[in-house]
N, C-alpha and C positions, 0 to 999 in steps of 0.2 A: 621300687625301693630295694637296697643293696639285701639280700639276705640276712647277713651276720650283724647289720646295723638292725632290722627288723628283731633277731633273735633279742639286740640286746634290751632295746623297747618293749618286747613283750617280756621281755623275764624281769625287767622292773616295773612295769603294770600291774605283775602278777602278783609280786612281792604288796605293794601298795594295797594293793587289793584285801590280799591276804591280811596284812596288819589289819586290816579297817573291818573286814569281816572276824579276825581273829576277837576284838576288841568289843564290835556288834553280838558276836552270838555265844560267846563266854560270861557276858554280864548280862544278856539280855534277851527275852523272850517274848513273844507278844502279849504283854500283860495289857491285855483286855477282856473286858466280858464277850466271849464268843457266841454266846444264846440271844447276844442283840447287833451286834456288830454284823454288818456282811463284808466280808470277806471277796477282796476283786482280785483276780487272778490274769496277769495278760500270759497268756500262750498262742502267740501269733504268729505262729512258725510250722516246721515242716511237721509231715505226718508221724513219722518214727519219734520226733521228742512228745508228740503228743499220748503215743500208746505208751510210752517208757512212765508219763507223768499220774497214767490213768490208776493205777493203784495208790499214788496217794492219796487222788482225787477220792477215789473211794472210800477207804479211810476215815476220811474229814467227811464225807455224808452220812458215813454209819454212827460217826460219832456226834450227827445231830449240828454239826457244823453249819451256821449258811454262808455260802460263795457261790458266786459267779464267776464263771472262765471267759475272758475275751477272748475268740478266736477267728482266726482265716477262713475266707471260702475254701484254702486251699486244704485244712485239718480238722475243721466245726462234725465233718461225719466222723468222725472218730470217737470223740466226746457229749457231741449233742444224746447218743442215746442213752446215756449214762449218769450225765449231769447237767444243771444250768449254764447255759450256752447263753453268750451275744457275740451273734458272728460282726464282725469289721469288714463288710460289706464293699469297702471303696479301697482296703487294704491291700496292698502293693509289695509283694515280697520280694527282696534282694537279699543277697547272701550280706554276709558280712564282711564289710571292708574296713581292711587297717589302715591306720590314718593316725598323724598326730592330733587331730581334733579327733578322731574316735578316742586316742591315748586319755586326752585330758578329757571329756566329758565322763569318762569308764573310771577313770581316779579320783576325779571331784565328785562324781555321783554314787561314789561308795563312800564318800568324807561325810556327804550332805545326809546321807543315811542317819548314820550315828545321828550327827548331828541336830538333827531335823526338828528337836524339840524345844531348840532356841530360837528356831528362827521363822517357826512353822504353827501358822493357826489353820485347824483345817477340820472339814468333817468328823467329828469322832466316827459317824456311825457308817464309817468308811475305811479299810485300811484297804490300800493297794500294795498287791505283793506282785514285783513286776522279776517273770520269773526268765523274761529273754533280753532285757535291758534297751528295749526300742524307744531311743529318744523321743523321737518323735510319736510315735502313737501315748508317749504317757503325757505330751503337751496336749496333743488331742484333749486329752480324755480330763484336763485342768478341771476347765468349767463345766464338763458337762457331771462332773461328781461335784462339784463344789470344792475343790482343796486348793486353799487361799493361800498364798507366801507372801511374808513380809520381807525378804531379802529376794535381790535382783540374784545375789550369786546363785543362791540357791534353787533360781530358776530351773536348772540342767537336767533335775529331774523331780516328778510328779508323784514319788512312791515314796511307803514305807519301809520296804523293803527288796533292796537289786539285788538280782543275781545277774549282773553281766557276764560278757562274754569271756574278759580273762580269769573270771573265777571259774569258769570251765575249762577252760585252758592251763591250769594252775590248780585245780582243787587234787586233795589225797583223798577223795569221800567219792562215793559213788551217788548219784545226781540223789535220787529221796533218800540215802541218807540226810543228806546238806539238808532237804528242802523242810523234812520232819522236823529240824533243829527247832525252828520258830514255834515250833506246834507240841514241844517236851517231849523229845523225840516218840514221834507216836510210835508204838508198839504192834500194834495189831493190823499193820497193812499186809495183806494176802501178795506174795509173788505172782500169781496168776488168779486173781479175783474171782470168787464164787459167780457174780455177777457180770463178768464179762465173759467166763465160759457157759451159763446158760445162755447169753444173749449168740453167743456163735454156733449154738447147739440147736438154738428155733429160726438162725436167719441164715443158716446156711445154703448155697446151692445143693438142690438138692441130685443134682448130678454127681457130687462128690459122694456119694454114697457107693454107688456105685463102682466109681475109679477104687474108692477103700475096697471093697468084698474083692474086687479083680488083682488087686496089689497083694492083700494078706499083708505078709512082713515086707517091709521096705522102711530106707532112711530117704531123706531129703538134704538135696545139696541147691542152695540158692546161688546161683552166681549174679543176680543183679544186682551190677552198685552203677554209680558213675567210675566215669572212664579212671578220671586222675584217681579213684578211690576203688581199685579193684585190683586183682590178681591179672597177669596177663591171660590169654586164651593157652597157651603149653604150658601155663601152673595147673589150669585148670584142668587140662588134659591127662596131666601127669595125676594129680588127686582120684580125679574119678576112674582112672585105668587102676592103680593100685592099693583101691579099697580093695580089702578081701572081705564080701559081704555073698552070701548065698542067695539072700530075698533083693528086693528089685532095688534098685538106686533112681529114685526121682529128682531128675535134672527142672527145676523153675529158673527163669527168669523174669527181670523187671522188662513190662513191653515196652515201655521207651528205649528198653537196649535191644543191643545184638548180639548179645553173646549163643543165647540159645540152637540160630542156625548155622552161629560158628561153627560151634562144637558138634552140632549134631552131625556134618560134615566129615569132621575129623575121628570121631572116637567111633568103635564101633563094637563095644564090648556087648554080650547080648541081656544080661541083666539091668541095662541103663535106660530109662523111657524119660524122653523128652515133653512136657506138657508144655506141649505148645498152642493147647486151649486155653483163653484168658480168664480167669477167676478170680471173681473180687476177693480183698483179703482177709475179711470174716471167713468166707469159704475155704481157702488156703489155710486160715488157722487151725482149721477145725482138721482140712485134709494132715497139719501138723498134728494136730493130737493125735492121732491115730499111727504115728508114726518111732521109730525108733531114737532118731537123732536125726537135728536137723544142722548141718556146716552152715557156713556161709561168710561173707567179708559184713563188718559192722554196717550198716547204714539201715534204712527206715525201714525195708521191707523184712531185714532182717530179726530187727526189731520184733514184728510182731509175730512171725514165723518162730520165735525160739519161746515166745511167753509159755506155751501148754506143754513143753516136752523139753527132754534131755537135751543140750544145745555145745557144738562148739563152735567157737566165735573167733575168726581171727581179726586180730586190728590192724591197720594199716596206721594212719598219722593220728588219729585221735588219743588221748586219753585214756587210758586203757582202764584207770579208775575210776572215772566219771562214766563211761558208757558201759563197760561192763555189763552182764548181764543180773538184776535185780535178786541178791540174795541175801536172807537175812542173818546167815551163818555165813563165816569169815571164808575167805579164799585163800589158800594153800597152794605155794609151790610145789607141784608133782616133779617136775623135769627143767633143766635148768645146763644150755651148753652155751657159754658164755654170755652174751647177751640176749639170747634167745631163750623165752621163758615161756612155759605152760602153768596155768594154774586148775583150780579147779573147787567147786564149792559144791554143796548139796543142800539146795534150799530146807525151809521148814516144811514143803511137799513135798518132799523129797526126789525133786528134779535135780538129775546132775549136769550141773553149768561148765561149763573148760573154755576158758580162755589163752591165746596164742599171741606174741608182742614181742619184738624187737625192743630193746630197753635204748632207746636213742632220745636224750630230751628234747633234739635239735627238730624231731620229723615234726613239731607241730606247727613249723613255719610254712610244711608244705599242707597242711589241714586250712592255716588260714587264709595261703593264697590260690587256694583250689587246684593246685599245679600238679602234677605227677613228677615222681623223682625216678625212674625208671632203676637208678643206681639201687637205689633201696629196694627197690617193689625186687627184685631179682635177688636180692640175700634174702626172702622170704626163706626160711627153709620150709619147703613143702615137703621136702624130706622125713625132716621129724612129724611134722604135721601131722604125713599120713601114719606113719608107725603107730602113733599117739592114739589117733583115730581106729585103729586096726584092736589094741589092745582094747579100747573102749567096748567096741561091737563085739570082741571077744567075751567081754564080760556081762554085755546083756543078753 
């Protein structure tokens, strides 16, 4: 599909969207009894939206909530120790594809939303909040909850409540932001959960113990993403050469990539250690807490490496408000040279978050055709980055 014809479909999706959600969660809340209703959750997706969601998940438990989370063989360890889980066993993950029938099912399944109360007889003691907008798995799931339609249109979707994919694409809200709307915007969900830092604290390897006493001080730079969603290898080069850091610099990578014996190759500064032992990432999170600040480019593994400590994040085509890193105090422009922006927030734990973005609305056509823009990834300024970065480490 032509690019600029793609930008103009998703920025009127998103528009679409937006009116039907503006109009859904300004008048309306889930006015139900939640002490009898259970609450179904589908998150049938990657691993990184699954840790990002776990805090509100939490949340809603403390507060005596009951839900259930549908999830993947590919995400269920993430949330299974945490909360009620039914894994999707025979589920099939694909990325998401744009498409004029993805267009209209994504704009009529946010109409049908609102709507759903004229046309929909269905379980009370059921409400699905279907929080990654998968057609098909909310058909699945008709009969086996019982939620009955009266209208053929409003077949398209099975829930009470979508968040598809262009309202992530198009939201000004950072993801639980959005997600607490329905729930009177809860208050009391933890950035880095009491409960998910003891569970990393008794199910840790216990070889990172170790790596910690031998390190003392040291930060953490992740360079794994995918390919179209990463810094080239002489970004990365350039970053880690001119930190000015004294304590040690730990280089991780995602094992499905190759970055790690890139660069081990190339850089040879003597403070930089390569862990090129694989460690699950409870284990990494925890070797995270223990650490000063953790870099990295947005994606899943990021994701959970930044929850327990100071984090700076740089985006590539996503969202930079939606994926951001989860804080309950507002984000503040520190630095700002023309369309290159650093922010920076300081949660209610008082972990500080800094976030890095290219202000282009246009790069999220390459987020949703998985493509790399090379043209862009190359105005990254890792320039400012680092400087930003240097005054950070200066200050802790």
């Amino acid at each position: 599909m032509n690019k600029k014809l793609l930008y103009f479909l998703l920025k009127l999706s998103i528009l679409i969207s937006n009116i039907s959600y503006n109009i859904l969660f300004k008048k309306r809340r889930l006015n139900i009894d939640l002490t009898k209703t259970l609450i179904l959750f589908n998150r049938t997706d990657r691993i990184g939206d699954a840790i990002v969601t776990l805090p509100f998940f939490l949340a809603l438990k403390n507060k005596g909530i009951k839900f259930k989370v549908l999830c993947s063989p590919y995400n269920k360890w993430v949330l299974e120790p945490f909360v009620e889980i039914e894994e999707i066993k025979d589920f099939k993950f694909s990325d998401f594809e744009f498409s004029i029938k993805s267009l209209l099912f994504n704009i009529l399944s946010s109409i049908a939303t609102y709507l759903k109360n004229l046309f929909i007889e269905k379980n009370k003691n059921i409400t699905f909040v279907d929080l990654k907008g998968d057609f098909h798995l909310s058909e699945r799931f008709k009969n086996y909850y019982q939620i009955h339609f009266k209208s053929f249109l409003l077949n398209l979707k099975y829930s009470d409540y979508v968040f598809n994919d262009f309202y992530v694409f198009g939201s000004k809200m950072q993801l639980i932001e959005k997600y607490s709307m329905i729930f009177d915007n809860l208050e009391d969900i933890e950035e880095f959960p009491k409960e998910l830092k003891e569970y990393i604290i008794n199910n840790h390897n216990k070889e990172i113990d170790t790596l910690i006493n031998s390190l003392k001080d040291f930060i953490i730079i992740f360079v794994g993403n995918k390919e179209f969603r990463n810094l080239n290898i002489e970004q990365w080069k350039y970053l880690i050469e001119n930190i000015n850091y004294e304590g040690k610099i730990v280089v991780i990578d995602d094992p499905s990539q190759n970055y790690l014996k890139r660069l081990k190759s190339i850089i040879k500064k003597e403070n930089v250690i390569f862990l090129e032992k694989v460690y699950d990432l409870w284990s990494l999170m925890y070797l995270a807490m223990h650490s000063k600040l953790v870099i990295g480019v947005d994606g899943g593994g990021f994701n959970f490496l930044q929850l327990p400590t100071n984090a700076f994040e740089i985006i590539l085509y996503t969202n930079e408000k939606v994926w951001r890193p989860f804080s309950k105090n507002e984000y503040q422009i520190i630095r700002k040279d023309r369309k290159h922006i650093i922010e920076k927030s300081i949660t209610s734990q008082n972990l500080k978050k800094y976030i890095y973005y290219i202000d282009w609305d246009y790069k999220v056509v390459y987020e949703i055709l998985q493509e790399k823009n090379n043209d862009f990834v190359d105005k990254i300024r890792v320039d400012l980055i680092v400087e930003e970065i240097n005054k950070i480490l200066f200050e802790v």
